[in-house]
C-alpha positions as CSV (number, residue, x, y, z in Angstrom):
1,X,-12.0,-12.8,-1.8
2,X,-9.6,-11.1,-3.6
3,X,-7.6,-14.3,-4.7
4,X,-11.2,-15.8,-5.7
5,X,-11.6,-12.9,-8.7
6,X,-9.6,-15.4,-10.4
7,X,-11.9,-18.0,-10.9
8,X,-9.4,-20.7,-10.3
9,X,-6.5,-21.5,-7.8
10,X,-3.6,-19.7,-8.1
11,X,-0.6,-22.9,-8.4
12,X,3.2,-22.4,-8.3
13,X,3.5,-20.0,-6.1
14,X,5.0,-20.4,-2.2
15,X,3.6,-17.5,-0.1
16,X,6.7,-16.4,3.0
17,X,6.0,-14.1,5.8
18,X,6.0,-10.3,5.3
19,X,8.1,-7.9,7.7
20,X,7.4,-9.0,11.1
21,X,7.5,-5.3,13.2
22,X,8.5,-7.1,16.3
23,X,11.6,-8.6,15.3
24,X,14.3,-6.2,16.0
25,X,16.7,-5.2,13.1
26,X,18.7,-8.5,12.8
27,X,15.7,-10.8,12.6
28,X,14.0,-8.2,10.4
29,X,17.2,-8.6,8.1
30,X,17.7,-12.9,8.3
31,X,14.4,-13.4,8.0
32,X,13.5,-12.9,4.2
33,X,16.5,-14.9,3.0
34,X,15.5,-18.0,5.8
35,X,11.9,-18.2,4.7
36,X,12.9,-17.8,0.7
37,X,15.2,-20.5,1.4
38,X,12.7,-22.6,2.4
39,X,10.5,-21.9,-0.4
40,X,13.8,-22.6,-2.5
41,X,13.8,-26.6,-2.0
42,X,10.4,-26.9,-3.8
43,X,12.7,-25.4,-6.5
44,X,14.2,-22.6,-8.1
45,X,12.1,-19.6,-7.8
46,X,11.0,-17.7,-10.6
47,X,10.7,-14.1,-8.9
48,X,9.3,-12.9,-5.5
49,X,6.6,-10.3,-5.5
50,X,6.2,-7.6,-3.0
51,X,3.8,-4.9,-1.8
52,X,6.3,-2.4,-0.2
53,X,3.4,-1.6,2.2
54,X,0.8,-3.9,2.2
55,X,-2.8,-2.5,1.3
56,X,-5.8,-5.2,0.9
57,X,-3.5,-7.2,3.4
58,X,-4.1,-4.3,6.3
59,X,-1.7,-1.3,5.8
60,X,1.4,-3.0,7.0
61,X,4.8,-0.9,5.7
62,X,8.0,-3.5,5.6
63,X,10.7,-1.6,6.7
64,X,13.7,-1.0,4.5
65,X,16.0,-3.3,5.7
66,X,14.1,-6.4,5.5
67,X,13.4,-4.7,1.8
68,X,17.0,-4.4,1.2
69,X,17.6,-7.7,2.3
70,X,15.0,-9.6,0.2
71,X,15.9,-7.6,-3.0
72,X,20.1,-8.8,-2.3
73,X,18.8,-12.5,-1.6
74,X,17.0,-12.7,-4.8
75,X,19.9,-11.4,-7.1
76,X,22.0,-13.8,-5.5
77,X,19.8,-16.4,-6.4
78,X,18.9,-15.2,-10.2
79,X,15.2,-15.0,-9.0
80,X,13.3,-11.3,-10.5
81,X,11.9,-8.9,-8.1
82,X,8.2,-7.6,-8.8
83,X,7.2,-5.3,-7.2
84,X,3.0,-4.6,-7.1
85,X,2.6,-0.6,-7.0
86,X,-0.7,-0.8,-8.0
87,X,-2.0,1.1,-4.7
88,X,1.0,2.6,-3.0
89,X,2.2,3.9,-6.2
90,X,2.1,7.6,-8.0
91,X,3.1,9.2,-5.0
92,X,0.9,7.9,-2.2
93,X,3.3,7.2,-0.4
94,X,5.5,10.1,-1.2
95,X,7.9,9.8,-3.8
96,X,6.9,8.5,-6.9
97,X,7.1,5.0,-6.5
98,X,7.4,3.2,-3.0
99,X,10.3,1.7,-2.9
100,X,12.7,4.6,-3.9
101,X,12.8,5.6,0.1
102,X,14.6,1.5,0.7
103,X,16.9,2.1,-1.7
104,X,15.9,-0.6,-4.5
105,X,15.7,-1.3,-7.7
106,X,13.1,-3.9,-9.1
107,X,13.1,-6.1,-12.1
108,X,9.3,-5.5,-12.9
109,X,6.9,-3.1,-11.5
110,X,3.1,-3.0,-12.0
111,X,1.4,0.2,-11.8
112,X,-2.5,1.4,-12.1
113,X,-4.9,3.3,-9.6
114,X,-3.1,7.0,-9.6
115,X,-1.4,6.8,-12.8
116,X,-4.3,8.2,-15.3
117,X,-4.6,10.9,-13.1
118,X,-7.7,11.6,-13.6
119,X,-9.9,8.7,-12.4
120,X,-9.6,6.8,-15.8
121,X,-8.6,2.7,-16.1
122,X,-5.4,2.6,-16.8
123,X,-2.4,0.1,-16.0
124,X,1.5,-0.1,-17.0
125,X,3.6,-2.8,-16.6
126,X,7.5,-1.4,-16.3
127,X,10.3,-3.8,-16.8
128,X,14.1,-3.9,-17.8
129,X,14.5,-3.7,-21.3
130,X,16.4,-7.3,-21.1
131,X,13.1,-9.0,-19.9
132,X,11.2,-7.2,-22.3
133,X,10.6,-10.0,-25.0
134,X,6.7,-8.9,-25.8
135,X,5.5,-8.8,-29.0
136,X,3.1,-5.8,-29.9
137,X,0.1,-6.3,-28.2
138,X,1.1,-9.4,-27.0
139,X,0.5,-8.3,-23.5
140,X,-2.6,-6.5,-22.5
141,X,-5.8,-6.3,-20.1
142,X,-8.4,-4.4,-19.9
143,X,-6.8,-1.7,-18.2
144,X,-4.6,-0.7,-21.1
145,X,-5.3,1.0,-24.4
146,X,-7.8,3.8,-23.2
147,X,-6.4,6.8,-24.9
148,X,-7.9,9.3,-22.4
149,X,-6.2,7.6,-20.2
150,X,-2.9,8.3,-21.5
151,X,-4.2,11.9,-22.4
152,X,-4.8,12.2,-18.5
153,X,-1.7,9.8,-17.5
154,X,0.6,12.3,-19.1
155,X,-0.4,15.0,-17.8
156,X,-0.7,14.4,-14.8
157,X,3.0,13.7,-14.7
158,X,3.7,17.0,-15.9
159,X,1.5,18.6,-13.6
160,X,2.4,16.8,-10.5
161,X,5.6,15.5,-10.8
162,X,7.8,18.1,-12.5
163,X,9.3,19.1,-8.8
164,X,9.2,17.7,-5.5
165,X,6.2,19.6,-4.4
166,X,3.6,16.9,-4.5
167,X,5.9,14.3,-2.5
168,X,6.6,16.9,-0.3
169,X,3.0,18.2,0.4
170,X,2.5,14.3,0.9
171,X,4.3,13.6,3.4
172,X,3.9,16.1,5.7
173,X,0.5,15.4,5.3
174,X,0.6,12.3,6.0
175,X,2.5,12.9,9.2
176,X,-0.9,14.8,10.2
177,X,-2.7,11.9,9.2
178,X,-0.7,9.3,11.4
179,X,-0.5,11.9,14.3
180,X,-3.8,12.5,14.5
181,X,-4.9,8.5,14.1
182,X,-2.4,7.9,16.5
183,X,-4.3,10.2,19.1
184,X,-7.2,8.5,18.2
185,X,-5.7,5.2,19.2
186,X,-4.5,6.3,22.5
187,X,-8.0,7.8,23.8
188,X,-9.8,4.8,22.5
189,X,-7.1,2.0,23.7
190,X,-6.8,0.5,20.1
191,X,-3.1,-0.5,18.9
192,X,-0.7,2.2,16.8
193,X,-1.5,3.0,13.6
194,X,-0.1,1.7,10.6
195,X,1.3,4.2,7.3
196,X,3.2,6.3,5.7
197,X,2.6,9.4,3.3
198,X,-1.4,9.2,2.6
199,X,-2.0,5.6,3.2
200,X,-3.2,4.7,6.8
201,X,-4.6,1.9,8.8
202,X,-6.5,1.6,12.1
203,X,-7.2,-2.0,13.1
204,X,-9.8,-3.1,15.8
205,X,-10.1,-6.2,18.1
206,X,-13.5,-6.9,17.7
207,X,-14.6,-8.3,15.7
208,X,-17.3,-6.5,13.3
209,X,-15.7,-3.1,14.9
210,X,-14.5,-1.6,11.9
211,X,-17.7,-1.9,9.4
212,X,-19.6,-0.2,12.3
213,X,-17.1,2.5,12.3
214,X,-16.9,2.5,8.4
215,X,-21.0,3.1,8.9
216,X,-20.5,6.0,11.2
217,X,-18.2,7.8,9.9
218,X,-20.4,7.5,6.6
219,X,-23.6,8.8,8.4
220,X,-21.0,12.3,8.8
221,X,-20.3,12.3,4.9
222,X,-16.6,9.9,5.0
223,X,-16.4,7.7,2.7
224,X,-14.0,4.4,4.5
225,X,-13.3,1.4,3.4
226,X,-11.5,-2.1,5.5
227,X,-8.3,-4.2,4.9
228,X,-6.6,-7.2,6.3
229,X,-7.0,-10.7,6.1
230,X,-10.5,-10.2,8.4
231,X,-11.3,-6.7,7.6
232,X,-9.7,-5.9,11.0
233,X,-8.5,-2.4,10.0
234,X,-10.2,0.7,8.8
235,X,-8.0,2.5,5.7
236,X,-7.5,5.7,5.5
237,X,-6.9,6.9,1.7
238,X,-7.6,10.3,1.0
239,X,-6.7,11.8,-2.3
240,X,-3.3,13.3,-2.8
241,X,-4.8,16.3,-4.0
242,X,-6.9,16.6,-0.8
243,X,-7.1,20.4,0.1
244,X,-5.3,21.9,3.2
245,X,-8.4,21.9,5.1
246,X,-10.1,18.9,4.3
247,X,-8.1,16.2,6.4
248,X,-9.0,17.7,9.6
249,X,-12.7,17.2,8.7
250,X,-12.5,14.2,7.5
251,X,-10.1,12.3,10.4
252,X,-12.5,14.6,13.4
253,X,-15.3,12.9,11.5
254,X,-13.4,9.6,11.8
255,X,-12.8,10.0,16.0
256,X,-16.1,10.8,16.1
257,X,-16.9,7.1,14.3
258,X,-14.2,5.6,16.3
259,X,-15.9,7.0,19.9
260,X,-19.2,6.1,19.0
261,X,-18.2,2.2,18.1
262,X,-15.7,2.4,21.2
263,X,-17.4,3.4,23.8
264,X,-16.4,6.2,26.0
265,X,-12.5,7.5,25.4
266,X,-10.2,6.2,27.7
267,X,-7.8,9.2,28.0
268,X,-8.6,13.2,28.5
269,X,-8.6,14.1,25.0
């Protein structure tokens, strides 16, 4: 669906297999360069693009090895890195951008979502200044050119990001987040849940599962929404500015959900 907002195929582009979490350290770290390989001999590549987690594709975190290892395979190869912080950027999942806890450095990185700060559309596009050859204006969408936005966008970066506080706050929520969905899991018999800072996901075998649970858990006043390739997990994304008290209403509203799609819980709670 997503790839169909085009309007027309998307050519030139070789898609390769994201962090695998059953491969053990080794395979995590061969396999980016054998699968870029591959894609090689239909010719040079341009530039890889990454999510460092995945969001639309079901809340799936690479690891930062297989990160590490991907970023050193395309610098031997002359081939740009992009990565797409659109949704995991501005903090959500702790520092400011995603990939500072791996250890990288992209070439380009696209930004949106969180960066107005207040709800406003608004998109950057950060590169190094050697593959910056733009002319003014040259480069634009619809996203860019709001001046509340960068009113907002500003200030937000004062506000929030002028100490570590925010990533802080962030992460130790987000460890509530992921135990409590990961008791969830357990009493329910679903598989572990997928995250890190305030981006979770909680996938379902059955099919259908997760818009009944989205349904539920809106009938108590949560607002849900579902990712993966067959809308197989439910996404937690709460606000970074989410109150102290608010996540544990909103994720007992979401066991509630999850026991009334899943039947009766298979563990003493």
């Amino acid at each position: 669906m997503k790839r169909a907002g085009a309007g027309v195929p998307l050519p030139h582009t070789v898609p390769v297999p994201f962090d695998d979490p059953s491969d053990d350290d080794e395979r995590s770290v061969a396999r980016p360069a054998r699968s870029l390989d591959d894609a090689d001999e239909h010719g040079p590549l341009a530039a890889v693009v990454v999510e460092t987690v995945q969001g639309e594709g079901g809340v799936n975190p690479a690891r930062p090895a297989w990160l590490r290892a991907l970023v050193s395979w395309a610098r031997e190869h002359g081939t740009l890195v992009v990565v797409d912080d659109i949704q995991m950027g501005c903090g959500r999942t702790g520092p400011f951008f995603s990939f500072e806890s791996a250890g990288i450095v992209p070439d380009i990185v696209c930004l949106s979502k969180s960066i107005s700060g207040y709800g406003t559309p608004m998109a950057l596009t950060l590169m190094r200044p050697e593959y910056d050859v733009w002319k003014p204006g040259e480069h634009n969408g619809t996203f860019r050119g709001y001046n509340p936005a960068f009113v907002t966008g500003a200030r937000a970066l004062e506000v929030f990001w002028s100490d570590g506080a925010l990533e802080a706050r962030t992460t130790a929520l987000g460890e509530r987040v992921g135990r409590a969905l990961a008791g969830s899991a357990r009493r329910y018999g679903l598989p572990a849940p997928r995250g890190r800072g305030l981006v979770w996901g909680l996938s379902f075998d059955r099919p259908g599962a997760t818009g009944e649970v989205c349904g539920a858990a809106y009938r108590r006043g949560l607002l849900l929404e579902t990712a993966g390739p067959h809308d197989e997990v439910v996404k937690v994304l709460p606000p970074l500015t989410v109150t102290d008290e608010q996540p544990a209403d909103g994720l007992g509203n979401l066991d509630e959900a999850v026991a009334s799609v899943a039947g009766r819980r298979t563990l003493a709670a």
